[in-house]
C-alpha positions as CSV (number, residue, x, y, z in Angstrom):
1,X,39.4,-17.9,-6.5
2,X,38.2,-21.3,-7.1
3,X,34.8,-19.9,-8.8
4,X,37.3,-17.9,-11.3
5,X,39.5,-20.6,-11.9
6,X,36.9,-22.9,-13.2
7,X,34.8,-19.9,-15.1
8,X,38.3,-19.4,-16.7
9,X,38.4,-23.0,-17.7
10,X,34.9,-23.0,-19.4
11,X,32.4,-23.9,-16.4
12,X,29.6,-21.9,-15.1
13,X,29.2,-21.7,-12.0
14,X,27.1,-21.0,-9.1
15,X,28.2,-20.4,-5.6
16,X,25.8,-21.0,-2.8
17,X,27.1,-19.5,1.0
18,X,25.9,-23.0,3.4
19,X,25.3,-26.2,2.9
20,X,21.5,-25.8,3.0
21,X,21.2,-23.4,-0.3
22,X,23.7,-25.5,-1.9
23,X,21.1,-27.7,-1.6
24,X,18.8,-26.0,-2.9
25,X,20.4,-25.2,-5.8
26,X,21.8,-28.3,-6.8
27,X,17.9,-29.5,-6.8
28,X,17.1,-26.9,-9.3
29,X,19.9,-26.4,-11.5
30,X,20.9,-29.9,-11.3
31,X,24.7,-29.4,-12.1
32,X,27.1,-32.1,-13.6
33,X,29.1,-32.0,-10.4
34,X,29.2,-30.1,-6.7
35,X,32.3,-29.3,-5.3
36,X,32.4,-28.6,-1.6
37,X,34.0,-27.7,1.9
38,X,34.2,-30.5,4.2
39,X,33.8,-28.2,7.0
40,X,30.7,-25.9,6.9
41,X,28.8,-24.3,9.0
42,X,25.4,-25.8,10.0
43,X,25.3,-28.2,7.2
44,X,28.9,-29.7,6.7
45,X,29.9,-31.5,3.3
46,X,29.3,-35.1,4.9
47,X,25.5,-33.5,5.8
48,X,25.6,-33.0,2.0
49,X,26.7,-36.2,0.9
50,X,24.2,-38.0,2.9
51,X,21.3,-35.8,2.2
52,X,21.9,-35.8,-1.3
53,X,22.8,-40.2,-1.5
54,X,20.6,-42.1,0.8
55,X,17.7,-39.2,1.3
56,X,17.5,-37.9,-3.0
57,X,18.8,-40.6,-4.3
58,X,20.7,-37.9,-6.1
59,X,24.3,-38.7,-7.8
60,X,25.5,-36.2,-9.5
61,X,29.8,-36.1,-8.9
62,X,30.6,-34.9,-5.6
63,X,34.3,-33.6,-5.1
64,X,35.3,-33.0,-1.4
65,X,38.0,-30.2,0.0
66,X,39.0,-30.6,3.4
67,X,42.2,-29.7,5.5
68,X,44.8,-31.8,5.9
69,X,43.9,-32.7,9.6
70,X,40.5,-33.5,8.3
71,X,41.4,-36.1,6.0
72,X,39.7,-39.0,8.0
73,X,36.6,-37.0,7.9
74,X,37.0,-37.1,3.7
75,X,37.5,-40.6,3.8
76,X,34.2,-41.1,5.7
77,X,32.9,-38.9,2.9
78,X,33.3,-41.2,0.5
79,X,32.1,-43.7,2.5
80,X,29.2,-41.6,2.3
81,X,28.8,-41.8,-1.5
82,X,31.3,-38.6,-2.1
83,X,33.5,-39.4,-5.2
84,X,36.8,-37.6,-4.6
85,X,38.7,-35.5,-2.0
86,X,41.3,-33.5,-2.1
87,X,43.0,-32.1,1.0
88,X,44.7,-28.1,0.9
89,X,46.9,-26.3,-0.3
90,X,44.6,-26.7,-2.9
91,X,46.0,-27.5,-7.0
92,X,43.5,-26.1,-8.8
93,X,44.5,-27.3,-12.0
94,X,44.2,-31.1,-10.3
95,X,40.6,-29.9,-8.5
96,X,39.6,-28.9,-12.5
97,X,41.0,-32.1,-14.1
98,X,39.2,-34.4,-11.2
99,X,35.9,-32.4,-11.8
100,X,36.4,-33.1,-15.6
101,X,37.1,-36.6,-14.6
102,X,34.1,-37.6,-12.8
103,X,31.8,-35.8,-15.2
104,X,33.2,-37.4,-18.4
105,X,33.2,-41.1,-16.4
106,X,29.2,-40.4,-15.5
107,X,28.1,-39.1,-18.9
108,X,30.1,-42.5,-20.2
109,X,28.4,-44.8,-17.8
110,X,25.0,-42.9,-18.7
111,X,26.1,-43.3,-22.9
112,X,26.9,-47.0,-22.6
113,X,23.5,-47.2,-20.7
114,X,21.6,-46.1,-23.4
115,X,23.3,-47.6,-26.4
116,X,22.8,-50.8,-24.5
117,X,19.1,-50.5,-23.6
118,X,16.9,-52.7,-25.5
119,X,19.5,-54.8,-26.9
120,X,19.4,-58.2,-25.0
121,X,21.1,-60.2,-27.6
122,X,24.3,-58.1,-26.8
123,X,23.4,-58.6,-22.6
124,X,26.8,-58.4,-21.3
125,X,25.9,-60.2,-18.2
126,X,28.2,-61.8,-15.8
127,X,27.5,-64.6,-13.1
128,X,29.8,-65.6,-10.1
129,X,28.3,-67.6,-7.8
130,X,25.1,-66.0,-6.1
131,X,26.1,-62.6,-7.6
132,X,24.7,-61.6,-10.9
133,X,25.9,-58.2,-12.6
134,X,23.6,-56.4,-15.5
135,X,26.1,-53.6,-16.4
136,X,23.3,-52.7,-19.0
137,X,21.3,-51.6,-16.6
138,X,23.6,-51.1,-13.8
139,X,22.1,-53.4,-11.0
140,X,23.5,-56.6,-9.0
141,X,21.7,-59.1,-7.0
142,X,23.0,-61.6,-4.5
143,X,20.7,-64.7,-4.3
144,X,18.1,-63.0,-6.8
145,X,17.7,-59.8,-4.2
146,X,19.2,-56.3,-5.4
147,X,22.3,-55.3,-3.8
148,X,22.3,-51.4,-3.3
149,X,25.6,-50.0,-4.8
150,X,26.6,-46.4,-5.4
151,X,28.0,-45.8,-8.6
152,X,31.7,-46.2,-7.9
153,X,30.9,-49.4,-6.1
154,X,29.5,-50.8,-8.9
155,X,32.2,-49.8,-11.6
156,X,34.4,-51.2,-9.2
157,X,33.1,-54.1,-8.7
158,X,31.7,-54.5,-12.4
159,X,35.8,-54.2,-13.8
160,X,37.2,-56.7,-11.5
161,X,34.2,-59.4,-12.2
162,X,35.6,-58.6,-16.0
163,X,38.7,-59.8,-15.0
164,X,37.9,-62.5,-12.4
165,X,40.3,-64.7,-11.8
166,X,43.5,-62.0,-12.7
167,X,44.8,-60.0,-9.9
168,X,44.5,-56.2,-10.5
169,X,47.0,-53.6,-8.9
170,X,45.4,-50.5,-6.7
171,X,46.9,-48.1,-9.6
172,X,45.1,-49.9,-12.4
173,X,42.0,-49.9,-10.6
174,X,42.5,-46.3,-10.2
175,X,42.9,-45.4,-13.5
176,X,39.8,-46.8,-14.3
177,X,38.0,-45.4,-12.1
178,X,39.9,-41.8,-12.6
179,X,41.4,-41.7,-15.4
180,X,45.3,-41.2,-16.1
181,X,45.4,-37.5,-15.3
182,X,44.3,-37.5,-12.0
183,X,46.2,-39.2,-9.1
184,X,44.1,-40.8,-6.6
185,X,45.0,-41.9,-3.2
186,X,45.2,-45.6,-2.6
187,X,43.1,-45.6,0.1
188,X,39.9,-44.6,-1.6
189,X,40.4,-48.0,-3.7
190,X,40.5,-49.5,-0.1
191,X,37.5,-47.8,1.2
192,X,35.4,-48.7,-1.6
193,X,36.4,-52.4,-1.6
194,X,35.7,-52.5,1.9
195,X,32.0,-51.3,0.9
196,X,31.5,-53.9,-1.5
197,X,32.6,-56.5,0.7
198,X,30.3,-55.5,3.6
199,X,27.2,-55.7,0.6
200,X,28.2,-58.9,-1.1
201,X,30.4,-61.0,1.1
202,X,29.3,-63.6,3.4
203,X,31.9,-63.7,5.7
204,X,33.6,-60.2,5.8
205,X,36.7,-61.7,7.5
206,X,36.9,-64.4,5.0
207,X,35.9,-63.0,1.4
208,X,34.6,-65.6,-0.9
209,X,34.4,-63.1,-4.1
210,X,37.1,-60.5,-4.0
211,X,40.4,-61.2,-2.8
212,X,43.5,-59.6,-1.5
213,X,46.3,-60.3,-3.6
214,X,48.9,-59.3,-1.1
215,X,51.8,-56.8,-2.9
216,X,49.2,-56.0,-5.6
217,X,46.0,-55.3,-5.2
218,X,42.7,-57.4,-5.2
219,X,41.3,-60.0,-7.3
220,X,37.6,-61.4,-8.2
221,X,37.6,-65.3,-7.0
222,X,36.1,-67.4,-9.4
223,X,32.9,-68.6,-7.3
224,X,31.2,-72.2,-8.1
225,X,27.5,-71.4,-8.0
226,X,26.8,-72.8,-4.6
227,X,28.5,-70.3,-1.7
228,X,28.7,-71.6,1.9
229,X,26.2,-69.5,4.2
């Protein structure tokens, strides 16, 4: 049902029957996303996520369908590098438009990466304290040494150092990491700022760089260039 719902909406697509040839396929057809069951026999989604994020290095979209019990499980997923969930009764007009989503966000990510490449006089650089974000080239580093960020991480992160000093709200964050059309669950906002923290911060319990604004969201802290170890 799912394969004929996004044929019907212009996608071709290829159905693989475990974990293990999905992963196959992905490495030759290389598709613009993967949609998967959380649950799968032999080789469950968060296999996938993890084989595919800290093992390939690949990062093409990954969109999650678990049950509703399983929700924690999805969370974990993302946690994992997955880029969505949803939980069933699936929508699948709302599966469609998150697929589009994520695919349209990477190919704009990818198109502002190479419109920017060789073009240092237009560096759009930001330093806060120890961090330093090249959103040309999609890298940070914390005391001159790379900080590994997955994709989502850094988008995140990269949006509120834009706006350091101005609290943002969960939903706006959302919608820029989403888009309008699709509704996200707050949490994922959470779970990826949690992330971030653990890779940047340098006391987790006390953030120095982004803050909890409480009744709206989080905030990037203005940072002097000296941070207390």
């Amino acid at each position: 049902m799912i394969e004929s719902y996004f044929s019907k909406s212009g996608f071709e697509t290829y159905v693989s029957k475990n974990g293990h040839e999905g992963l196959r396929q992905a490495s030759i057809i290389q598709p613009d996303a993967i949609v998967t069951e959380l649950d799968l026999r032999g080789y469950s989604g968060l296999d996938i996520c993890r084989e595919l994020r800290f093992v390939k290095n690949d990062w093409t979209p990954i969109i999650l369908i678990s049950e509703k019990k399983e929700e924690l499980d999805a969370v974990l997923g993302l946690e994992l590098g997955a880029d969505d969930y949803m939980t069933k009764p699936l929508r699948l007009k709302e599966l469609v438009a998150r697929v589009k989503s994520t695919i349209r966000r990477g190919s704009k990510c990818c198109s502002q990466e190479d419109q920017n490449h060789g073009s240092s006089e237009h560096s759009r650089i930001i330093k806060n304290g120890e961090l330093t974000i090249d959103p040309d080239h999609f890298l940070v580093y914390k005391n001159d040494r790379p900080v590994d960020l997955t994709r989502k991480e850094f988008e995140l992160l990269y949006y509120l150092s834009k706006n350091k000093g101005r609290a943002l709200s969960r939903e706006k964050l959302m919608q820029e990491l989403s888009g309008d059309e699709v509704e996200l669950d707050e949490r994922i906002i959470d779970v990826f700022i949690s992330r971030i923290r653990n890779k940047i911060e340098p006391h987790r319990r006390n953030p120095t760089y982004v803050k909890t604004v409480r009744n709206i969201g989080y905030m990037m802290n203005v940072v002097k260039e000296s941070v207390p170890s």
